[in-house]
N, C-alpha and C positions, 0 to 999 in steps of 0.2 A: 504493500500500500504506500501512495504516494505521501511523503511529510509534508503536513503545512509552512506556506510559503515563509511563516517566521521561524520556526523551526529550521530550516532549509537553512535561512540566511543566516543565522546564528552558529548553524555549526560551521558552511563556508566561511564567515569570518573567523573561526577560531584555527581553523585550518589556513587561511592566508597571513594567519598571523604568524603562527610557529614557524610555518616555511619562509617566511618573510625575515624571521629571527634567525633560521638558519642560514639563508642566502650573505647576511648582513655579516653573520660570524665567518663565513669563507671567502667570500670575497664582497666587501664595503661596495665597489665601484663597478661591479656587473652590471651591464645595461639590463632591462626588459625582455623576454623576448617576442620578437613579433608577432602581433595578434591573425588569428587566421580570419577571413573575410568570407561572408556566405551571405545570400541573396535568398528573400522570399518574396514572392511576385506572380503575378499570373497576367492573363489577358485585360483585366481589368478590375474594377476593384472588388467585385462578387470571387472572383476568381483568385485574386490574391487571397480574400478572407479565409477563401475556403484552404487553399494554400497552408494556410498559418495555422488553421487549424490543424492538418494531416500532422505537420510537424510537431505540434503539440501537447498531440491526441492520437497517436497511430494506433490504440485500441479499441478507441472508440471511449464513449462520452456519456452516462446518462442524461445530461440535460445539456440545450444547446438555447444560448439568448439570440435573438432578431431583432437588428434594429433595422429601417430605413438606412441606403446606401445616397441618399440624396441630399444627407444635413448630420450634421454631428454633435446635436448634444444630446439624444437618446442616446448615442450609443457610448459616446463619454462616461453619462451615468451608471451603465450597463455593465461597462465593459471590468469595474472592479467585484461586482455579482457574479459575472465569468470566473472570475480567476476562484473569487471562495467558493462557490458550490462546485468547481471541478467541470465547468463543460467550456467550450469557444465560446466567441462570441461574431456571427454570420452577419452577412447583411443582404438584403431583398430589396428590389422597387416597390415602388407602392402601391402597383397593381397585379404585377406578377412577380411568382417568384424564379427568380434565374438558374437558369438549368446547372451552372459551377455550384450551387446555394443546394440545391433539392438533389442534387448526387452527392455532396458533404452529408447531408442529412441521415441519408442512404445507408453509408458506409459508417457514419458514428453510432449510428443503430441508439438512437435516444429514446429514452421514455417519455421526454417533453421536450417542446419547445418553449420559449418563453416570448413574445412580443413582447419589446418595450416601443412605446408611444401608442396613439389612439388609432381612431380608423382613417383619418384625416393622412397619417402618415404610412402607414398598412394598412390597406382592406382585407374586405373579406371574403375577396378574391384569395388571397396570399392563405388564410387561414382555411379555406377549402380547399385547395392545392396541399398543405401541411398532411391535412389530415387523411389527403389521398394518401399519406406515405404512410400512413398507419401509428401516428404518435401523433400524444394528448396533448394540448395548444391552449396555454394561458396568454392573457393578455394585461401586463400592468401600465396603466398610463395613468394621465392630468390632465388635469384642461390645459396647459401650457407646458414649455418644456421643463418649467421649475417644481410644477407640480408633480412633473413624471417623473423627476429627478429624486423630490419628497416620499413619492411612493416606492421607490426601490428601494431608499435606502431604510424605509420601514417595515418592508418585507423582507428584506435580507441579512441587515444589520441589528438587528438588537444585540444589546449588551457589548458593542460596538465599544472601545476606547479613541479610537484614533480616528477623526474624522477630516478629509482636505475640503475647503468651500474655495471654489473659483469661480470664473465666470462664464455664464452661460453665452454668452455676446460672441465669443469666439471661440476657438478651439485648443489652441498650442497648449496653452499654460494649464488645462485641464487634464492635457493630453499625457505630460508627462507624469503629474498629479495622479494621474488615474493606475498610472503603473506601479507608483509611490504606494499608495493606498492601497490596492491588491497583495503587495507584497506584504503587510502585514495585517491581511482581512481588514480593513478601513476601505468607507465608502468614497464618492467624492457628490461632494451636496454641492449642485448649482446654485447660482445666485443670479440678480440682474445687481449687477459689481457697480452701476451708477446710482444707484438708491442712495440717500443720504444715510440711512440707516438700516440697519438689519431687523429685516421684517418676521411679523408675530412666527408664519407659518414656518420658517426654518429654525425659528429658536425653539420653538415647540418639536422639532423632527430630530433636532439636537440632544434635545432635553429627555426625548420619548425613549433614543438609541442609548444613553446615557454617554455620549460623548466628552470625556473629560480634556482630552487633548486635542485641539484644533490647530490644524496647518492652511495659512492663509496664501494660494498659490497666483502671483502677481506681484504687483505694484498698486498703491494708490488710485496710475487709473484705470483701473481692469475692475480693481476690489477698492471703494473706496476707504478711506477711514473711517467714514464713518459706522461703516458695516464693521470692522474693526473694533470701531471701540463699544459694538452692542456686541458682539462675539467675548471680549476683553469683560465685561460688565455682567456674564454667566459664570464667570467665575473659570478653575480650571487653567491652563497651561495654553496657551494663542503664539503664535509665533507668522510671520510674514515672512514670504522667500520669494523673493525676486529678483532680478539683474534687470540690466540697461536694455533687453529687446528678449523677446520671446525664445532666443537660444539664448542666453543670460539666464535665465526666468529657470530655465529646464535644466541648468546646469548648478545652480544655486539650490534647487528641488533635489537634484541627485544625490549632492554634496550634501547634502543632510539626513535623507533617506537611504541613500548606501553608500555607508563608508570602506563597504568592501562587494566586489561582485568580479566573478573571473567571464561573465558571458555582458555583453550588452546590446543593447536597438537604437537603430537608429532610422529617424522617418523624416521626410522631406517637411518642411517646416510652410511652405508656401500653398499644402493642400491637405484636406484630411482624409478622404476614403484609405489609402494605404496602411495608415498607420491605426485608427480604429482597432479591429482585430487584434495587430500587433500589442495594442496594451494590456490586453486581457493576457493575452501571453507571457507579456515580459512582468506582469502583476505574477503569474501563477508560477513562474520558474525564479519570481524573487531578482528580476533582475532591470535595471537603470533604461528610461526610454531619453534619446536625446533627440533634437531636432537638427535640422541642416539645412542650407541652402543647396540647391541642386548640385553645383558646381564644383565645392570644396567644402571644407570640413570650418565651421567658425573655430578659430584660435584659443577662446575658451573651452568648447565642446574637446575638441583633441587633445587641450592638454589637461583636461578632468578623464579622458577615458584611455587616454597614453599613460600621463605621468602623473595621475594619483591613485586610478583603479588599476594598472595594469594589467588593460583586461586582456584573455586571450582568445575572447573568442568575441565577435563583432557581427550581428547579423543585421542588414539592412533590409528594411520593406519597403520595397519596390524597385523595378526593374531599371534600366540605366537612363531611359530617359527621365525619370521620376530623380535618381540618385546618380549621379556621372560617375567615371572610372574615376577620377580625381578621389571621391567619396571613398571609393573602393579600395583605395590606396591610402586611405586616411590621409591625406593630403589638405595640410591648414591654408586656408583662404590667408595669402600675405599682402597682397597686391590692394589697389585703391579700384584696381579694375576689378580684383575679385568682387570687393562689396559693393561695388556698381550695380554690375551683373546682379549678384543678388538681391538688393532692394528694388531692380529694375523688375525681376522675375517675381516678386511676392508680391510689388504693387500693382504687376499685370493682372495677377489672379486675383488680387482684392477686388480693383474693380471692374473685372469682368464678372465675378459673382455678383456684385452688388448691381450690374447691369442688367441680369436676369429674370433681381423683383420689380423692376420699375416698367411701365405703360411707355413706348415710344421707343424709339433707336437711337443712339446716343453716340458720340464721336467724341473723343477726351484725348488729350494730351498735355502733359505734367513734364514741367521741367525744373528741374532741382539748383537752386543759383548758389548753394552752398553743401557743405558735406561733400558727399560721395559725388554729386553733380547728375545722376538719375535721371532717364529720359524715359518717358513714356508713352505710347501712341497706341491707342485702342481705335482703330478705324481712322486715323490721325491724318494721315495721307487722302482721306474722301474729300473732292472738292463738292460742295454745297451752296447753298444760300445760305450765307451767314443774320441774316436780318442785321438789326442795328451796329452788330460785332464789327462790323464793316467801317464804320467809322474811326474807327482806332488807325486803319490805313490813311484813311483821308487826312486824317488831321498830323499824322506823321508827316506825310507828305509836301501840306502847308510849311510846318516850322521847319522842316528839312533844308526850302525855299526859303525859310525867315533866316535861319542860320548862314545860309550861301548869300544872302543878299538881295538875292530877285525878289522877295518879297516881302515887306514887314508887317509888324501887328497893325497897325495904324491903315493897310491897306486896303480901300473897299471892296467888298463885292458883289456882283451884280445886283446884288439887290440895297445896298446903300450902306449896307451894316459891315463892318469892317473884320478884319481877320480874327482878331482876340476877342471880339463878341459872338462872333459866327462859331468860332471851336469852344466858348463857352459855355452855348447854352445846345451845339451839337453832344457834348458830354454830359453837360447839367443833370438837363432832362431826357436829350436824345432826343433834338429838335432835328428833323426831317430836310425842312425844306433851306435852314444853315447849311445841314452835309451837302444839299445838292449843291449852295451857292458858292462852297470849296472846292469843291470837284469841278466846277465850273471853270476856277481859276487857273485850273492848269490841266484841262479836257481828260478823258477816259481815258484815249490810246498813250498819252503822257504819263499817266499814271500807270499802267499795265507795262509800259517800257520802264520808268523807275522800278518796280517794284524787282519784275524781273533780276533787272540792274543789282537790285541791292539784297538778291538770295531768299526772295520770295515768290517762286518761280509758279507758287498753284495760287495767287490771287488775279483776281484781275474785276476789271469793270468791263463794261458792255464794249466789245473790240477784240483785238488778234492778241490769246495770250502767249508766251514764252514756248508755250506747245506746240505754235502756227494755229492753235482752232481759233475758229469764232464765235466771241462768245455774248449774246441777246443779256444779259446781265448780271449782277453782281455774284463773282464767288470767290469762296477762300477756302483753307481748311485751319482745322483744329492746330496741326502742328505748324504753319506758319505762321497763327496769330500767339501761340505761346512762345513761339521764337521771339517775336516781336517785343513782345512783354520783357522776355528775359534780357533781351538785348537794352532794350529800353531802363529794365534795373539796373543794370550792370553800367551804364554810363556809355556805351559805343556803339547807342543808335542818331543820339541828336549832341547838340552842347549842352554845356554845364543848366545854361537859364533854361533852353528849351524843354529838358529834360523835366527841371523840377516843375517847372510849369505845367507839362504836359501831365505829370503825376498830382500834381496837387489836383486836377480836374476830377482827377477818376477817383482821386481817396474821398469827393467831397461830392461826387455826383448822386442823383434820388435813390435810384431804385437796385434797393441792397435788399433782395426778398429770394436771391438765390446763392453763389459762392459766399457774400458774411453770413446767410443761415448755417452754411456750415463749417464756423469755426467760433472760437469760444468770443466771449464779448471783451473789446480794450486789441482786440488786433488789427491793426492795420493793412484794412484790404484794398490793392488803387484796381477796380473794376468797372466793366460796359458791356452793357447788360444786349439783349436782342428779341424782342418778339415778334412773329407776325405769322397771321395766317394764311397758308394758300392750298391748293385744290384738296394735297394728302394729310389736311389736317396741322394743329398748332405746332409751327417753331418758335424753341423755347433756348436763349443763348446765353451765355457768361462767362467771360474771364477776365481776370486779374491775376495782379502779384500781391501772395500773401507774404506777411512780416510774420510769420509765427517765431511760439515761442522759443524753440530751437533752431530753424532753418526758416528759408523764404524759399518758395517756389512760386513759377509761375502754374497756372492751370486754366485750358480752352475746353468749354463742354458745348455742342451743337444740337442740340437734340429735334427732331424731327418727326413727323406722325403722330399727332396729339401726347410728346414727348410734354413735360409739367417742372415747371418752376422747381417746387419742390423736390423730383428728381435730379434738378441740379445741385441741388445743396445736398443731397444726400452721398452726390459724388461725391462734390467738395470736403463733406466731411472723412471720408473713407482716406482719402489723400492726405486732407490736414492730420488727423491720427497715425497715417503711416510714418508720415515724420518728426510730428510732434510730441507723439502719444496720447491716449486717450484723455477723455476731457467729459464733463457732464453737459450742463445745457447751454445750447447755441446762443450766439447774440440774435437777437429779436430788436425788429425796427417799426415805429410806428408810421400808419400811410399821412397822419399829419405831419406831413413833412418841412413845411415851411411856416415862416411868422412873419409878418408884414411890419416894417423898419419905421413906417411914417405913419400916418394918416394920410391915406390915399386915393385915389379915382379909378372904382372898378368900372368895366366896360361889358354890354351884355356880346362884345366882338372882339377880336384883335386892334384895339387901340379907336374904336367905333361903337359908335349903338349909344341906348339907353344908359345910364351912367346912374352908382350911388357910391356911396362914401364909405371905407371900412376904417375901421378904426386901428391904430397902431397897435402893435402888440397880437394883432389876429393874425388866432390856428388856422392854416388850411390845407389841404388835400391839393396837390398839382399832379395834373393827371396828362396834361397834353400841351404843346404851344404852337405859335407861329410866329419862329424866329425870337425877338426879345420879347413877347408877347405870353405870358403863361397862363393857362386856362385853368382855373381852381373851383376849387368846391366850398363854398360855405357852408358852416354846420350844417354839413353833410350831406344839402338839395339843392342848393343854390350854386347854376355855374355861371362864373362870370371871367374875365380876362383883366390880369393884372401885371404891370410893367415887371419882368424880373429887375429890375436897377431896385424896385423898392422890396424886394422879398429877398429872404437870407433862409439859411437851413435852420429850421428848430432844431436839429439834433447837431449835435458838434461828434461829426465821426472820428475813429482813432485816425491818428495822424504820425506818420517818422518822422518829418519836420514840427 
């Protein structure tokens, strides 16, 4: 019979101790010797699980857990239930189950199966397929995935000591948690780690298990403190373990969870299906899960599983494209291109997953002005209709001209209003019929030959772009308006004036309801925003350069097909967190956006009509202009037309200057 996984670990470390005392008395200065390397993997992720289990379990299993293979914190929660009752843990879609999933079943010859989550995430398709194989089919869920996480560890864990709480939000830091906790029968209890405080239903799941010892797996913003200090406030032994990024996180979790282990895992850190399974495993054989970036081994991870465990045996889940020979060679990421590469490759898959839950088609591109310097292009290269995003060129364009001489602020145009008023309130508000009367100043085919000229080779305006096409009107893409941004940061798009000028526009311009939705409040976002409708439904645009708290990056989101505001910010947030880290609630802006400087002469027209009198100090709503002319809302019914020279921002946005 097999020994429990604390048992296991207990006498392994008393065995690497003595040998460890032996080695030390013959010779002090003997290297390590080199760990062997072995791969578990299959065609895909059903296929790997099942994989991990053979190895496992090559006798077979009484019980076998199920979670959905399409999201991971069912099977996070699960996957430490795996490891104590002795069976894998598989994974299924959510409507059928996969023929790698239902031949593991086959050959483990289980008396059950166990679903973890509801029907919403396996049907009852899945569970009539189950039972075609002749074993009994429980199903424990929640309403949510906190709750599902609640009821596992109440039906698994009683009289439980050791309990890990992370965060349900994402996966890594649970992931290795999960292998932590397995290896000495301890659950791992989700949370939502942005709550300010620790809510009734897990103290109560805590208190039911009798959890005396709690391990807190993250940092502040995964778990906050204040979850923390209600976790601290039950009394008991609480401890936090985190590092600087999610392989930081998992290495700091090992390093405390096992101070000795001769086998370890290692799972790609930018995706979860592989490595799921693998936790239940490496929970049941007692042994350390780390994370990785595909390409190379982090510098920390190698030298906790090189030169503190001296492990000798290394098994990686999943196959080379998932984990590289580099990986396989335990070979440390040394380079600035390594961790390029890698933060390039984890932000791809961040937000391409978060591209999946959102209404519309989305085009993004993120480029990093600091750190590692990260480039990113999801669809980036698609030339489109940018809507209003389009003006960021134009007005480049102008001061480009103001700088070389041919033209300056004081310059009219066509229409009588001069250059510094015309890119004013074309930023401001995203006055229309200003961009046209710049674009005027120095015609399309001028514009589409600059642009070209200057390494923006997929913009153009109505005319022959860079490509030789012709093109009926305006397009750009994502990745050369976040070039533009960056260039524009960075000081080596215009001069010194024009620059700050062009950036004071956008840190100070209305309509902030998509990229500062998603970053926290007090950061300086310089952004130009884009809407409009046409045949296939709402385009929704936005980019800026964000000041965050650690790095600045620029980021272009284009979205298309009744794509939604609010899915721009949701990018935005996914990106800001990548580099910043996590954060609680977004800055929020109200639509009374402006306040009126004088007492003044509103207009029921652009500078015409019926006329009455608002009073200094009046809130209002600006929703549209023409040219200096801005159309407001009084308390809230009333639209009339008020000179922008006498209206100023109500809100004082962050500012670098």
């Amino acid at each position: 019979m097999q020994q429990p996984a604390r048992l296991r670990r207990t006498a392994i470390a008393v065995v690497l101790l003595a040998a460890l005392v032996a080695v030390i008395a013959v010779n002090p200065a003997a290297p390590a010797a080199a760990a062997s390397v072995d791969r578990l993997h299959g065609a895909d992720r059903y296929a790997t699980a099942a994989a991990i289990s053979q190895q496992a379990y090559p006798s077979g299993a009484p019980i076998v857990f199920l979670a959905t293979g399409a999201g991971f914190a069912d099977a996070l929660s699960a996957a430490p239930a795996a490891s104590v009752q002795g069976g894998p843990l598989l994974l299924t879609a959510t409507r059928t189950l996969p023929a790698a999933t239902a031949n593991e079943i086959r050959r483990l010859t289980p008396q059950r199966v166990v679903i973890v989550g509801g029907t919403g995430v396996v049907t009852g398709d899945v569970v009539t397929a189950l039972r075609g194989l002749g074993v009994s089919v429980e199903r424990v869920s929640g309403a949510d995935r906190y709750a599902t996480s609640r009821a596992i560890v109440e039906r698994y864990f009683t009289g439980t000591e050791t309990a890990w709480v992370a965060t349900g939000a994402n996966f890594s830091d649970a992931l290795a948690a999960s292998a932590a906790a397995g290896s000495v029968g301890g659950p791992v209890l989700l949370v939502n780690g942005l709550a300010s405080s620790l809510d009734a239903a897990t103290r109560t799941t805590l208190n039911r298990v009798g959890a005396t010892t709690v391990r807190i797996a993250g940092g502040t913003g995964v778990v906050s403190a204040g979850i923390e200090n209600g976790l601290r406030a039950r009394g008991g032994d609480v401890m936090r373990l985190a590092g600087d990024d999610r392989y930081g996180t998992a290495v700091a979790i090992n390093e405390h969870a096992f101070p000795a282990a001769e086998r370890v895992f290692v799972a790609t850190g930018i995706d979860f299906p592989d490595a799921l399974a693998g936790a239940a495993f490496a929970g049941r054989v007692g042994a350390p899960l780390y994370s990785s970036v595909p390409t190379c081994l982090p510098p920390a991870v190698r030298d906790d599983i090189v030169s503190r465990l001296g492990a000798s045996r290394v098994t990686l889940l999943g196959g080379s494209a998932v984990l590289g020979g580099s990986v396989g060679s335990l070979a440390a990421c040394t380079s600035n291109a390594d961790a390029r590469a890698a933060s390039q490759a984890e932000l791809t898959n961040k937000i391409t997953n978060r591209l999946s839950s959102l209404p519309g088609t989305y085009s993004v591109s993120v480029r990093q002005t600091t750190g590692v310097h990260a480039v990113v292009n999801v669809r980036g290269a698609t030339m489109q209709e940018p809507a209003s995003v389009m003006k960021l060129f134009a007005v480049y364009a102008v001061l480009k001209r103001v700088d070389q001489g041919r033209l300056s602020m004081t310059t009219p145009t066509r229409s009588g209003v001069n250059v510094r008023d015309c890119i004013r309130v074309t930023i401001h508000i995203s006055d229309n019929l200003c961009h046209w009367d710049l674009v005027a100043l120095i015609g399309e085919q001028n514009l589409n030959n600059f642009f070209a000229a200057e390494g923006f080779s997929r913009t153009v305006y109505a005319g022959r772009g860079a490509d030789g096409r012709q093109w009926t009107s305006k397009h750009t893409t994502t990745g050369d308006v976040a070039l533009l941004l960056a260039r524009l940061h960075n000081g080596n798009l215009l001069s010194a004036a024009s620059t700050r000028f062009f950036i004071d526009q956008l840190e100070t311009q209305l309509w902030r309801d998509r990229i500062p939705h998603g970053a926290p409040a007090g950061i300086p976002i310089a952004n130009k925003t884009g809407q409009l409708h046409v045949s296939t439904g709402m385009i929704e645009a936005d980019a800026g350069i964000v000041i965050g708290s650690r790095h600045t990056h620029t980021i272009a989101v284009i979205g298309s097909r009744n794509a939604t505001a609010a899915g721009i910010a949701a990018i935005a947030r996914v990106v800001y967190e990548h580099f910043n880290g996590a954060f609680g609630a977004a800055a929020s802006y109200t639509k009374l956006n402006l306040v009126t400087t004088a007492t003044v002469t509103a207009y029921s027209g652009p500078g015409s009509g019926t006329t009455r009198t608002v009073a200094s100090g009046t809130r209002v709503h600006a929703d549209y202009s023409s040219r200096l002319w801005y159309r407001v809302i009084l308390g809230g019914t009333t639209v009339v037309y008020i000179h922008s020279s006498n209206l100023a921002n109500w809100v004082s946005y962050p500012r670098r200057w």
